[in-house]
Residue frames as a rotation matrix with the C-alpha (Angstrom) as fourth column:
UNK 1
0.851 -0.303 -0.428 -39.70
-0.499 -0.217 -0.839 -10.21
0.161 0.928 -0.336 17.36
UNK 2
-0.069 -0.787 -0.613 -35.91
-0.258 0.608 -0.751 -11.07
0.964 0.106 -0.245 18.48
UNK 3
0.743 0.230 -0.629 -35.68
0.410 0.586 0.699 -13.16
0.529 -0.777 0.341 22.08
UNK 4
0.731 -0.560 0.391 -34.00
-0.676 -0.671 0.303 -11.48
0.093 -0.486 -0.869 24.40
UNK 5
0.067 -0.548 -0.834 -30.15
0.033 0.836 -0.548 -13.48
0.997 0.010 0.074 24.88
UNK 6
0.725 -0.020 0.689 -29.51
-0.679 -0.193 0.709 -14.61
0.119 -0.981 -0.154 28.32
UNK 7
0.287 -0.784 -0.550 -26.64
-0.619 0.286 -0.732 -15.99
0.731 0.551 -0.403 29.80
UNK 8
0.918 0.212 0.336 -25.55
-0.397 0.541 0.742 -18.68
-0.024 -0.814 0.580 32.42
UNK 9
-0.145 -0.989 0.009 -22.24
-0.911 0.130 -0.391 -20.11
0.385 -0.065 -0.920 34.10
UNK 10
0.718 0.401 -0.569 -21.43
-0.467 0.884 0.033 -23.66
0.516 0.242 0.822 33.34
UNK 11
0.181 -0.840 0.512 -18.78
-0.582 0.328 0.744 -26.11
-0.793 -0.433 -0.430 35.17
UNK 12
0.743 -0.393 -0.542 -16.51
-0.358 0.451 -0.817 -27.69
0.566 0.801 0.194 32.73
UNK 13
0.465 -0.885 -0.040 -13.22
0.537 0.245 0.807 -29.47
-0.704 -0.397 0.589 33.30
UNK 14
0.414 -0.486 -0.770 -10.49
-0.678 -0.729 0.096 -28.10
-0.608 0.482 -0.631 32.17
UNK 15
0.948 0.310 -0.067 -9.04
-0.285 0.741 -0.608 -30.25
-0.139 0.595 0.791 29.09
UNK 16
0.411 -0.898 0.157 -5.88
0.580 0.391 0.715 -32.76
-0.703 -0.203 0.682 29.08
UNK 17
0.901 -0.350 -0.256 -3.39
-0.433 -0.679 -0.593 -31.40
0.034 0.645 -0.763 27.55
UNK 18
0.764 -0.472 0.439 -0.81
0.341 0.874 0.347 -34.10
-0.548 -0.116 0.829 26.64
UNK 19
0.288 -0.768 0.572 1.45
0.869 -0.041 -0.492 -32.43
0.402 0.639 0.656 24.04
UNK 20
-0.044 -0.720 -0.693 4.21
0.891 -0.341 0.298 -29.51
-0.451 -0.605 0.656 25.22
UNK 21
-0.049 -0.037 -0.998 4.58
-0.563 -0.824 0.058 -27.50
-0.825 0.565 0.020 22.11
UNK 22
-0.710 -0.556 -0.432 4.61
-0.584 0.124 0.802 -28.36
-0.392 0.822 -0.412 18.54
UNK 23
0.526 0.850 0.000 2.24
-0.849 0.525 -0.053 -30.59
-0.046 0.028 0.999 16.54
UNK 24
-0.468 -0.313 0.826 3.11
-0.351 0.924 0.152 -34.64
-0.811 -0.219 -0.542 17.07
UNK 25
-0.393 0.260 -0.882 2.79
-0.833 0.305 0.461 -36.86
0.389 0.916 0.097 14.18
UNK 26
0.345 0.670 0.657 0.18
-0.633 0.683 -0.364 -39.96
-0.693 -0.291 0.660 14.44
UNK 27
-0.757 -0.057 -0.651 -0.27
-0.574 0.533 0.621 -43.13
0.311 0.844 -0.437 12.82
UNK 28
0.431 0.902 0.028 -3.18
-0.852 0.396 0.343 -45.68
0.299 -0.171 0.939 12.49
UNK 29
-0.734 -0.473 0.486 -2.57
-0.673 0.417 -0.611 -48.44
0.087 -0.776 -0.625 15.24
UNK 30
-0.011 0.994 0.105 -4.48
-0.308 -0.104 0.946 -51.23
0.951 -0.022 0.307 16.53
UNK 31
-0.336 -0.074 0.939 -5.57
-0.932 -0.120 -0.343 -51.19
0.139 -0.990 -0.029 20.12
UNK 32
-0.928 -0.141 -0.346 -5.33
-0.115 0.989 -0.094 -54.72
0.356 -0.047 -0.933 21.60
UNK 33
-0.095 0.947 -0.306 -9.32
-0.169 0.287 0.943 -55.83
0.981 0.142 0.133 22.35
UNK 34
0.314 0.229 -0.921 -10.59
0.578 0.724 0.377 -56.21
0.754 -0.650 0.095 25.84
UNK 35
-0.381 -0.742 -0.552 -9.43
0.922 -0.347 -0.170 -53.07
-0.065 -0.574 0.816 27.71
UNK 36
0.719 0.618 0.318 -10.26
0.631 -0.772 0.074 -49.71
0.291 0.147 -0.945 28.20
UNK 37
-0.174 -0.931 -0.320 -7.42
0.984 -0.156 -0.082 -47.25
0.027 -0.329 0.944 27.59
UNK 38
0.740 0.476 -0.475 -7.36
0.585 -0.805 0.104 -43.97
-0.332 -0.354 -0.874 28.90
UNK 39
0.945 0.203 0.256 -5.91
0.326 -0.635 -0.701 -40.62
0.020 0.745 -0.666 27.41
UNK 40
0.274 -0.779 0.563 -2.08
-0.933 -0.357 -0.041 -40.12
0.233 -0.515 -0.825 27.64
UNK 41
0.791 0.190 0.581 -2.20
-0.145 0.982 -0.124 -44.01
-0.594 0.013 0.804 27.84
UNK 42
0.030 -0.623 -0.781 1.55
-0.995 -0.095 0.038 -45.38
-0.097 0.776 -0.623 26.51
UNK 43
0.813 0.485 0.323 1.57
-0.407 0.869 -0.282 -48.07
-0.417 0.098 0.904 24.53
UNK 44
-0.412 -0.901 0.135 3.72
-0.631 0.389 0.671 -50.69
-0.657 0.191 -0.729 23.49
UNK 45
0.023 0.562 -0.827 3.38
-0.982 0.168 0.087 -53.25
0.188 0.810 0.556 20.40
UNK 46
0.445 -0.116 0.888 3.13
-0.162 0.965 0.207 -57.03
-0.881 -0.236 0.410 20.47
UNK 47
-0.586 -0.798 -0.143 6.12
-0.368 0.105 0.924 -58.32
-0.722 0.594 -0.355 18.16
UNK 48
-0.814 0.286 0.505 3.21
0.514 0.758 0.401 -61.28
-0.268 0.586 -0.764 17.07
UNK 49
-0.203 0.979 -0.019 0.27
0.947 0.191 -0.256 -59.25
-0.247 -0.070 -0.966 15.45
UNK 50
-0.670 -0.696 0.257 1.39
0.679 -0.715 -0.166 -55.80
0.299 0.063 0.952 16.16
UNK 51
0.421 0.901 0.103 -1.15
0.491 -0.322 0.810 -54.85
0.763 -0.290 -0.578 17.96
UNK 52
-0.690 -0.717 0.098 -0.67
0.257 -0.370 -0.893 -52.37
0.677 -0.591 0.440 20.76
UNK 53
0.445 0.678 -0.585 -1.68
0.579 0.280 0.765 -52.33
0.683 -0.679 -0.268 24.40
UNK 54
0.844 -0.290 0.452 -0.75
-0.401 -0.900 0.171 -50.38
0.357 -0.325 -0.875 27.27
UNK 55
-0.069 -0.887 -0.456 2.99
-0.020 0.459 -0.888 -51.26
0.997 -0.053 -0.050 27.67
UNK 56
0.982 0.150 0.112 3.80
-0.144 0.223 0.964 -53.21
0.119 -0.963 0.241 31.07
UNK 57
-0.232 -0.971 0.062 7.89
-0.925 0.240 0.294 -53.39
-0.301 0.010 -0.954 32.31
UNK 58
-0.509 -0.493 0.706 7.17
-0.436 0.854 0.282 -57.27
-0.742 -0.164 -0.650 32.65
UNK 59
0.810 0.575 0.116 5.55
-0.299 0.575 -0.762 -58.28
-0.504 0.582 0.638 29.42
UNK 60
-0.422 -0.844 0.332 7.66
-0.205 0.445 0.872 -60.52
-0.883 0.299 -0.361 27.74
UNK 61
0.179 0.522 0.834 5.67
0.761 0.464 -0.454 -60.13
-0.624 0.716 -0.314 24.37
UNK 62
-0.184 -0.487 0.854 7.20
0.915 -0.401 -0.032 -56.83
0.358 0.776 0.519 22.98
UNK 63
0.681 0.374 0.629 4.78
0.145 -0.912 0.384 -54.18
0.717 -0.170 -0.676 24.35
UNK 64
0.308 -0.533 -0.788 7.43
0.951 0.156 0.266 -53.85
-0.019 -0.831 0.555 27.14
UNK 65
-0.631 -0.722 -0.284 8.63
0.654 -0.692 0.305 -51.30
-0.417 0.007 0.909 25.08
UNK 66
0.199 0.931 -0.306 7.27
0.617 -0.362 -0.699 -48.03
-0.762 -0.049 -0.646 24.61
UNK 67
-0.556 -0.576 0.599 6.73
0.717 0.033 0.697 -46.81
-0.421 0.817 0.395 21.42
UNK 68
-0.525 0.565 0.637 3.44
0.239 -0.620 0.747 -44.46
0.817 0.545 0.191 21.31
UNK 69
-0.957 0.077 -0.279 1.58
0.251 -0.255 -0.934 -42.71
-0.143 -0.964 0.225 23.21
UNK 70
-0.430 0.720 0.544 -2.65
0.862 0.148 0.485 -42.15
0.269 0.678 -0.684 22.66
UNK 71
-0.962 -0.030 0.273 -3.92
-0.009 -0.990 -0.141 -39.17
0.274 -0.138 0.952 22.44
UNK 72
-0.222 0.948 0.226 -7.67
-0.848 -0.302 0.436 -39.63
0.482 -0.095 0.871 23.65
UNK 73
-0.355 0.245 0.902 -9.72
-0.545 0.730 -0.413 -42.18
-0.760 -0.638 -0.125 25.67
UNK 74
-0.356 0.335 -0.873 -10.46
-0.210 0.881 0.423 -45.88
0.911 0.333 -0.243 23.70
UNK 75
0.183 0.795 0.579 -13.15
-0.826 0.444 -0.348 -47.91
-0.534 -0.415 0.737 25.11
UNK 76
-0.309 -0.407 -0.859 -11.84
-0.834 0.550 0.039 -51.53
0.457 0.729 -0.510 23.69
UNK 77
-0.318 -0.205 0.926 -13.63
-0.766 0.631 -0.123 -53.77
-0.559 -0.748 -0.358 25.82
UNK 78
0.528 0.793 -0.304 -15.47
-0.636 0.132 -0.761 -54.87
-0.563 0.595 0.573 22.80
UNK 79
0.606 -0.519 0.603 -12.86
0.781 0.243 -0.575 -55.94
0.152 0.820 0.552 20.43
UNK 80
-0.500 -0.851 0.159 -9.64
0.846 -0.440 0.302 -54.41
-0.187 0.286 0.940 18.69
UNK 81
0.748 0.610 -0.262 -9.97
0.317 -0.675 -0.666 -50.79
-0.583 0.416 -0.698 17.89
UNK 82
-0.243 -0.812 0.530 -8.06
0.907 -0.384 -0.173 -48.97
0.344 0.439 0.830 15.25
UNK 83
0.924 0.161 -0.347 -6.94
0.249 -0.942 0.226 -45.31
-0.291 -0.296 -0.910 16.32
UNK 84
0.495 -0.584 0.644 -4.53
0.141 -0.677 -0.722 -42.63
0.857 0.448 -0.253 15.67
UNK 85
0.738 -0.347 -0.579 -1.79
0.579 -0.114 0.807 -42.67
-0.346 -0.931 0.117 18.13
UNK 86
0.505 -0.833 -0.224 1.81
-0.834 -0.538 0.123 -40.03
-0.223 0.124 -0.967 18.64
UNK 87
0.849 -0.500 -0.173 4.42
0.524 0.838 0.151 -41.53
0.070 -0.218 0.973 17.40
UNK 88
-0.116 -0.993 0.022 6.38
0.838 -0.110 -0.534 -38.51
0.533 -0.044 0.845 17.84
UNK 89
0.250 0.330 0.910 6.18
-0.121 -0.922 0.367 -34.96
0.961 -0.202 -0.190 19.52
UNK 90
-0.678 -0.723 0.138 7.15
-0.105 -0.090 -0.990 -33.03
0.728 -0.685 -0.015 22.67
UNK 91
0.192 0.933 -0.304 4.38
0.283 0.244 0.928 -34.45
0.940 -0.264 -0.218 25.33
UNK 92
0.124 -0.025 0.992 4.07
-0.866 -0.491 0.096 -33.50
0.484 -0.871 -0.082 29.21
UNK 93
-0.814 -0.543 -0.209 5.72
-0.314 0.712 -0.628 -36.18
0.490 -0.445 -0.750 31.26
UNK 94
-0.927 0.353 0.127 3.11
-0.052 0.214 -0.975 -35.84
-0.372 -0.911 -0.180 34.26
UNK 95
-0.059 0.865 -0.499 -0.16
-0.921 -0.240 -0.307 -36.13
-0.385 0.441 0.810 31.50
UNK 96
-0.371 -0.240 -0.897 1.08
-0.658 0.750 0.071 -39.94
0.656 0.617 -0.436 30.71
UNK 97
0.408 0.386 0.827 -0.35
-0.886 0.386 0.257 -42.63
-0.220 -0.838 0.499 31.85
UNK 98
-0.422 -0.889 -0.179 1.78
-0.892 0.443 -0.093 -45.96
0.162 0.120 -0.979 32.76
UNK 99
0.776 0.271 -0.569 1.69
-0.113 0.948 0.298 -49.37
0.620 -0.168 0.766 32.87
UNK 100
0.998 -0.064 -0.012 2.83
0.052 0.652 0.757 -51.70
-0.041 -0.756 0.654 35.51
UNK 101
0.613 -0.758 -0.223 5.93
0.644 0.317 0.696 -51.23
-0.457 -0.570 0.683 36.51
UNK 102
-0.115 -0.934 0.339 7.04
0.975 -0.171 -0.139 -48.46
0.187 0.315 0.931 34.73
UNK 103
0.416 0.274 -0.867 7.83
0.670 -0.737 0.089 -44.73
-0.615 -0.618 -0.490 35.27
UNK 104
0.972 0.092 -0.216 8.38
-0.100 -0.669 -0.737 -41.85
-0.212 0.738 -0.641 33.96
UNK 105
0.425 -0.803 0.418 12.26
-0.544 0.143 0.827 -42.71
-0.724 -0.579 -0.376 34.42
UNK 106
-0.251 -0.120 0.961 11.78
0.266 0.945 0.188 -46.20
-0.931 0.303 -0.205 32.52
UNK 107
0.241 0.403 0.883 10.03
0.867 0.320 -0.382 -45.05
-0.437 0.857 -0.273 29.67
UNK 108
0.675 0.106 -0.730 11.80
-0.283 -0.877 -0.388 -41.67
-0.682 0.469 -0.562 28.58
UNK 109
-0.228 -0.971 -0.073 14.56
-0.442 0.036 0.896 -43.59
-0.868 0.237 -0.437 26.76
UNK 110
-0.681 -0.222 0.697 12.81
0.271 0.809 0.522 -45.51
-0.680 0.544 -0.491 24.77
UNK 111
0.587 0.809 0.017 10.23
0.604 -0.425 -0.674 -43.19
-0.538 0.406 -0.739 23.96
UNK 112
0.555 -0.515 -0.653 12.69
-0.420 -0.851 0.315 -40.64
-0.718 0.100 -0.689 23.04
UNK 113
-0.859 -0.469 0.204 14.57
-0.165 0.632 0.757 -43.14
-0.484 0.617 -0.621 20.57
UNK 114
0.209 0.869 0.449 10.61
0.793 0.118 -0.597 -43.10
-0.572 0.481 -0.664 18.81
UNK 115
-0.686 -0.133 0.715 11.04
0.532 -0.762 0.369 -39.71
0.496 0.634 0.594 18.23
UNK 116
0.510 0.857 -0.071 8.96
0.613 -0.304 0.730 -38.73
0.604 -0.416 -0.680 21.60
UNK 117
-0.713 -0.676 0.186 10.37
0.111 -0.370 -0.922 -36.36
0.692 -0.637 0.339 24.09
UNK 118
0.384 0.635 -0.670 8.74
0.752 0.206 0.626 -36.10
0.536 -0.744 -0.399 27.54
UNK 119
-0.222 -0.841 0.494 9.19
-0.089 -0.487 -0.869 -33.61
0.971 -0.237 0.033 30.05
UNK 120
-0.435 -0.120 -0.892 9.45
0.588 0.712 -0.383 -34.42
0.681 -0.692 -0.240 33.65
């Protein structure tokens, strides 16, 4: 009549957890083609196009600066992707992931002028 239930113990990861408190507003972005960007992944725009890529200190094409911050893994090796990135909210400093040459140090000022706050 009813199957008997039975239970088992699974292994999971535990899940990122990029945002402090509060809920962060998004906006629709595109992610520069050719790249695979990973969760917590901060990006910066390009001035020409406005695409965004993961921000590097030495680009000299805008993305230097950080301005957002992505809440999930992109896979872009394909092409541009559009996604939903933070452009604001209180996020966990040590859940970010950087580009080249910058640190958590380099990029709370300008995030914070977005309307991001990090903690450290």
């Amino acid at each position: 009549m009813y199957e008997r239930a039975s239970y088992s113990t699974q292994t999971s990861t535990a899940p990122a957890t990029l945002v402090r408190r509060g809920s962060p507003l998004t906006r629709k972005v595109v992610l520069l083609g050719g790249a695979s960007y990973a969760l917590g992944s901060v990006l910066g725009t390009i001035t020409v196009g406005g695409k965004a890529t993961l921000s590097a200190a030495a680009a000299t094409d805008g993305s230097q600066v950080p301005d957002l911050v992505l809440p999930y893994a992109v896979d872009a090796t394909a092409g541009d992707v559009e996604v939903m990135a933070y452009e604001t909210g209180d996020l966990i400093g040590e859940a970010l992931v950087l580009g080249a040459g910058h640190s958590l140090a380099s990029i709370r000022e300008p995030l914070r002028d977005k309307g991001i706050t990090i903690s450290v």
